[in-house]
C-alpha atoms as an extended CHARMM CRD file, in Angstrom:
* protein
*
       119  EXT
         1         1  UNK       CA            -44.1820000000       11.8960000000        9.6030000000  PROA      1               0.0000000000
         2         2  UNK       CA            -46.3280000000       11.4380000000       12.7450000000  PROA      2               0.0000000000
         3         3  UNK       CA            -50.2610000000       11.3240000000       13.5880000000  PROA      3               0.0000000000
         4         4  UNK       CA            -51.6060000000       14.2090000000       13.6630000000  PROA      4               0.0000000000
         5         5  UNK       CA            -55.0060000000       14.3500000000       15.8300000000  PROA      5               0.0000000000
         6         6  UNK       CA            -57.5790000000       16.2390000000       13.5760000000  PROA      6               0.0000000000
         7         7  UNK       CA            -59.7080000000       17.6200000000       15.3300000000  PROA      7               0.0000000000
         8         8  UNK       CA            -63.5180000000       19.2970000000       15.3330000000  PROA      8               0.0000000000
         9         9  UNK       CA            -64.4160000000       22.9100000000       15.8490000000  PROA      9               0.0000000000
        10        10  UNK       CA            -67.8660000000       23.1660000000       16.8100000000  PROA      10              0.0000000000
        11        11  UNK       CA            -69.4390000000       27.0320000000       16.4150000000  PROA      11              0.0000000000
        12        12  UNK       CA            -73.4720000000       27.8970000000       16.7280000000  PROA      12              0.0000000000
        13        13  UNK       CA            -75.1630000000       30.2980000000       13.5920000000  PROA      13              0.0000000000
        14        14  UNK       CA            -77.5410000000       31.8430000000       15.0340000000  PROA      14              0.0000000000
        15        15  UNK       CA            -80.0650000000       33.8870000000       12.8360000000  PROA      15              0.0000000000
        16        16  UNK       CA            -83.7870000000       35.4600000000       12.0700000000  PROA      16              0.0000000000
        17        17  UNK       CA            -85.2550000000       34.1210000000        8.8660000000  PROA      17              0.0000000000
        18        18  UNK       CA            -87.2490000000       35.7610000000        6.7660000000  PROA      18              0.0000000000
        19        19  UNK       CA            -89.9470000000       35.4250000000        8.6690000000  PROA      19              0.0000000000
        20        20  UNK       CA            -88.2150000000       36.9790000000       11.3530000000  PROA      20              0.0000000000
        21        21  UNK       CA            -88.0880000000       33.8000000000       13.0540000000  PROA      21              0.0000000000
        22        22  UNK       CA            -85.0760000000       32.3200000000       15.2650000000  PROA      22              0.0000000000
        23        23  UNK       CA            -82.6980000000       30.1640000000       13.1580000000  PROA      23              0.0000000000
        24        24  UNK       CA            -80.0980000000       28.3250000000       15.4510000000  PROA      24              0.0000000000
        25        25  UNK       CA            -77.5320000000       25.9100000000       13.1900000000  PROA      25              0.0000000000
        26        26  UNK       CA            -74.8210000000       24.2490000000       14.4420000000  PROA      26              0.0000000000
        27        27  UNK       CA            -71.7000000000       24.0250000000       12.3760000000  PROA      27              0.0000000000
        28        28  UNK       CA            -68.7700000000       21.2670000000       12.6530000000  PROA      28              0.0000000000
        29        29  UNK       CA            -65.5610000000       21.7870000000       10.7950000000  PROA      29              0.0000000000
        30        30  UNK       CA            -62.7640000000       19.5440000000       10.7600000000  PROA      30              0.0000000000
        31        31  UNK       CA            -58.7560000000       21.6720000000       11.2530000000  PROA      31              0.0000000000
        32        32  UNK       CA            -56.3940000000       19.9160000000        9.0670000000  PROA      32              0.0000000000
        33        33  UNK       CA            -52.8980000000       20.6270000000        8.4240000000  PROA      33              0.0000000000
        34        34  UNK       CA            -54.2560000000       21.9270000000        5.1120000000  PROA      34              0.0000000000
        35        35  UNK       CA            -57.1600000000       23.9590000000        6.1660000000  PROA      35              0.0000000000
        36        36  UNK       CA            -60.2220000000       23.7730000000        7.7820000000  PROA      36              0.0000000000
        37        37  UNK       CA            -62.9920000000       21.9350000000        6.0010000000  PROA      37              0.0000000000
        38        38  UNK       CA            -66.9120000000       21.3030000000        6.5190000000  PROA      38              0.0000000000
        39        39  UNK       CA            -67.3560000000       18.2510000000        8.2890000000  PROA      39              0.0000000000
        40        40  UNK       CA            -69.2440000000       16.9210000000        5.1980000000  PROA      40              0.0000000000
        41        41  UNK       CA            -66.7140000000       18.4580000000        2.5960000000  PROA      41              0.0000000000
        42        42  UNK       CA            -63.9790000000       16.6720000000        4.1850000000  PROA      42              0.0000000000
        43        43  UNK       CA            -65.6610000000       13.1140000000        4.3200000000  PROA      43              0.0000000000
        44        44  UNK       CA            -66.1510000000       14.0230000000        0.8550000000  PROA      44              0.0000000000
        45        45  UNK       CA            -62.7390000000       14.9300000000       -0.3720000000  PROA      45              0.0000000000
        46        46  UNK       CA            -61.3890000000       11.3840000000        1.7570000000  PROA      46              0.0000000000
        47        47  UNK       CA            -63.7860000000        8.9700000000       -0.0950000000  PROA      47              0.0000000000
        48        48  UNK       CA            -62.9470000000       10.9490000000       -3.5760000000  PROA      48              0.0000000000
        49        49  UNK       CA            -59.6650000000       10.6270000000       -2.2480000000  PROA      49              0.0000000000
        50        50  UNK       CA            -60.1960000000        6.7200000000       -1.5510000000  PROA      50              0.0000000000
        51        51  UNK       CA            -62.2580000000        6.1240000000       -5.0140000000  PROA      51              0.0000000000
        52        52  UNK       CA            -58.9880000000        7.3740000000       -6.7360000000  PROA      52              0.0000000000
        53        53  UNK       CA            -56.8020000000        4.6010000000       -5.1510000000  PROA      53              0.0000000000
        54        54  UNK       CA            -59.0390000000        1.9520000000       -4.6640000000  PROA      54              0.0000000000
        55        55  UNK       CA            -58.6140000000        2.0470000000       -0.8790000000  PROA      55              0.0000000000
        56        56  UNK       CA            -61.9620000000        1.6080000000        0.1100000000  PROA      56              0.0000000000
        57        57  UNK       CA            -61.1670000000       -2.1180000000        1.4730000000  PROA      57              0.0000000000
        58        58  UNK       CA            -58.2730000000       -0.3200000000        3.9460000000  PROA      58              0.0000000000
        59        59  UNK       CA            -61.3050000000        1.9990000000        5.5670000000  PROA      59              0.0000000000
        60        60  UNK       CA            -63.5390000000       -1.0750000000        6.2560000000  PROA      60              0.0000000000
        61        61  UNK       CA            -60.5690000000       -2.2480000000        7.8910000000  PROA      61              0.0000000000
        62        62  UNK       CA            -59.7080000000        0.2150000000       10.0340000000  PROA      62              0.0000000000
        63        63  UNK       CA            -63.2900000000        0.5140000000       11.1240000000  PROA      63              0.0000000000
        64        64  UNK       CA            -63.5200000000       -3.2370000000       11.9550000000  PROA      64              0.0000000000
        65        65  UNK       CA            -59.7810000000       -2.6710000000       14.0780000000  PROA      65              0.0000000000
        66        66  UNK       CA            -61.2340000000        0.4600000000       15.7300000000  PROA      66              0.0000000000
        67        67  UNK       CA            -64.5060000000       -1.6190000000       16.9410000000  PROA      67              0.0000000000
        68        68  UNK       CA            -62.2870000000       -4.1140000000       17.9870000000  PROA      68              0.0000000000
        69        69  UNK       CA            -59.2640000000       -2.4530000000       19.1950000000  PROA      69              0.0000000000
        70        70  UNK       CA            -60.7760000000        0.8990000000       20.7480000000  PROA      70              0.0000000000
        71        71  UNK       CA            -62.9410000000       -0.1370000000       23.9800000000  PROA      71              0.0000000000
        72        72  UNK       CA            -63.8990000000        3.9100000000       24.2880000000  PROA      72              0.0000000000
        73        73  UNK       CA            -66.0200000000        3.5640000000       20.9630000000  PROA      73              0.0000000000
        74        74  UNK       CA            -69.5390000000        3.3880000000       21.2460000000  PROA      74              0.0000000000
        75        75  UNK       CA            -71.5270000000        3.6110000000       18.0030000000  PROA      75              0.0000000000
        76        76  UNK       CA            -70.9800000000        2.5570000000       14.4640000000  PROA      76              0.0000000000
        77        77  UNK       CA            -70.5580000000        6.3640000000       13.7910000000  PROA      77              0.0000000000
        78        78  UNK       CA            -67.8210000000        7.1740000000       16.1730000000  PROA      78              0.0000000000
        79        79  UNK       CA            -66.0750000000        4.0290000000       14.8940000000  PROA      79              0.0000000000
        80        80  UNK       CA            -65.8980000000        5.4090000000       11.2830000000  PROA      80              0.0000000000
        81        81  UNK       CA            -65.1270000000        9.0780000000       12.4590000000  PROA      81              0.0000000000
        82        82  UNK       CA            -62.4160000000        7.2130000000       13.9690000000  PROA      82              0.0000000000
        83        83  UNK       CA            -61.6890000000        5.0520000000       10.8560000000  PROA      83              0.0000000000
        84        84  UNK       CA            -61.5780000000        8.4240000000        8.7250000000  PROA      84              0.0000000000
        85        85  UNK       CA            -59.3520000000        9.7640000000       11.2120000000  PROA      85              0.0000000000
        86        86  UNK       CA            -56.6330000000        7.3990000000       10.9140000000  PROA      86              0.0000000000
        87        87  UNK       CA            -57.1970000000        6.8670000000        7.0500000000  PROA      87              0.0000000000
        88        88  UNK       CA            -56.6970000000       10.5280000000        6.1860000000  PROA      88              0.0000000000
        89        89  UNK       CA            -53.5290000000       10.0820000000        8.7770000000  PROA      89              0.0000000000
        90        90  UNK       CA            -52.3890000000        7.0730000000        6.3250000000  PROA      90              0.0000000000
        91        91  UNK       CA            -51.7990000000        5.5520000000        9.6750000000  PROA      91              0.0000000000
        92        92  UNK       CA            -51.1730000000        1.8130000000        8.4040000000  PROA      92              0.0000000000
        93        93  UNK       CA            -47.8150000000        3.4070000000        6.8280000000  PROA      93              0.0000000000
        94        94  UNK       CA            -46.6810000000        4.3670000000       10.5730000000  PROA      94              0.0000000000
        95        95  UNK       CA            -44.3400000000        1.9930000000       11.8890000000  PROA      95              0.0000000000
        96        96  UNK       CA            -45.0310000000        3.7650000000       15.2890000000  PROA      96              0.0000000000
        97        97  UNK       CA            -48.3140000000        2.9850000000       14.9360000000  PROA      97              0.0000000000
        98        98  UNK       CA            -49.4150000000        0.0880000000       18.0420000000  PROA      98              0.0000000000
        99        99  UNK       CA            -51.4500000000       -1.4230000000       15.2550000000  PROA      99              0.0000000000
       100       100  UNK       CA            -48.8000000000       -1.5260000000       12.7350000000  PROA      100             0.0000000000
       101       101  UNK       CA            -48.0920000000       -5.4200000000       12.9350000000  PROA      101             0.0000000000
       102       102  UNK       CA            -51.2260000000       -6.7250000000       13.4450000000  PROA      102             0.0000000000
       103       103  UNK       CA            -52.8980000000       -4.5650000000       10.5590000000  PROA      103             0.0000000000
       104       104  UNK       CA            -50.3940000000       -4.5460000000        7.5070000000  PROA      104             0.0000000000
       105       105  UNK       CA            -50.2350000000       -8.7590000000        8.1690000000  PROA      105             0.0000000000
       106       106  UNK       CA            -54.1490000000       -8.3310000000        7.4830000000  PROA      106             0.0000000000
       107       107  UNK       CA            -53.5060000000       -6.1500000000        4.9410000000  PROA      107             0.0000000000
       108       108  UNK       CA            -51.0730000000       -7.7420000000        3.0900000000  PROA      108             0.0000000000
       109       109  UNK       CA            -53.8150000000      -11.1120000000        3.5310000000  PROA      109             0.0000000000
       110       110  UNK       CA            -56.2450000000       -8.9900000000        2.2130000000  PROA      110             0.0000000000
       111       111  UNK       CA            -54.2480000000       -8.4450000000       -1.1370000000  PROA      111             0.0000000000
       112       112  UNK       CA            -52.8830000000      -11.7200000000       -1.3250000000  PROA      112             0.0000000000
       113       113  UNK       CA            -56.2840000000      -12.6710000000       -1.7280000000  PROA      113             0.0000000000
       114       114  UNK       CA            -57.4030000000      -10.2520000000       -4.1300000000  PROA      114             0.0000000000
       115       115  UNK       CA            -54.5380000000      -11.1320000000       -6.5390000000  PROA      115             0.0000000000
       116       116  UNK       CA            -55.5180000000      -14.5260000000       -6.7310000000  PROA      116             0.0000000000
       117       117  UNK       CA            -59.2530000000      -13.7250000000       -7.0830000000  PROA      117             0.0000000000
       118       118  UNK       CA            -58.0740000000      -12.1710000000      -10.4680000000  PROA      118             0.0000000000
       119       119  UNK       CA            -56.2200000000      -15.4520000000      -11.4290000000  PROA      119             0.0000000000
C-alpha cells in the first residue's frame, strides 16, 4: 500500500441572503480514496478515528517530526494538516517511508515507556 497525497478542493458559494444581500463562502473539501469529505468532517472522522485506538500520542508525534523534519512548514496549522495527512495515510506502517527508522524507534520508546508507567 503506498501514500496517497490527499488533497484539497477549494470551490467559492456564492449567494443573496434573505436580505438580498451578497453571501460569498468559501468551501474546502478534502478527496480521499473513499470520498470527498468537508474539511471539518474529515478532521472529525480522523480524531473519532484516533479516540477509538488510542493513537492520539502517534499524531503529536508526527506533528513534532513534521516541524522538525519538513523545512517548507510554516505555522503550527500547516504542521498538523500535515500531521493529519500522514496519520490518515498510517504512514509510520510504510517501510518506504524516509521517516520509517527514525520514527517507529521513537515510537516503540514511546510505548516502552507507557508499559512501564502502568507497572
Amino acid at each position: 500500500m503506498k501514500y496517497r497525497k490527499l488533497y484539497e478542493k477549494h470551490h467559492l458559494q456564492k449567494y443573496k441572503d434573505k436580505n438580498d444581500n451578497k453571501v460569498e463562502n468559501s468551501i474546502s473539501e478534502i478527496v480521499t480514496p473513499s470520498g470527498i469529505y468537508l474539511k471539518d468532517n474529515w478532521i472529525k472522522l480522523i480524531y473519532d478515528y484516533m479516540d477509538e485506538n488510542n493513537e492520539g500520542y502517534i499524531l503529536e508525534m508526527l506533528i513534532e517530526y513534521v516541524k522538525k523534519e519538513c523545512v517548507w512548514i510554516n505555522t503550527d496549522d500547516d504542521a498538523k494538516d500535515l500531521a493529519l495527512d500522514l496519520y490518515s495515510n498510517r504512514i509510520w506502517e510504510k517501510s518506504t517511508w524516509v521517516g520509517f527508522t527514525e520514527f517507529n524507534m521513537k515510537l516503540k520508546n514511546c510505548n516502552r515507556i507507557g508499559q512501564l508507567s502502568f507497572l
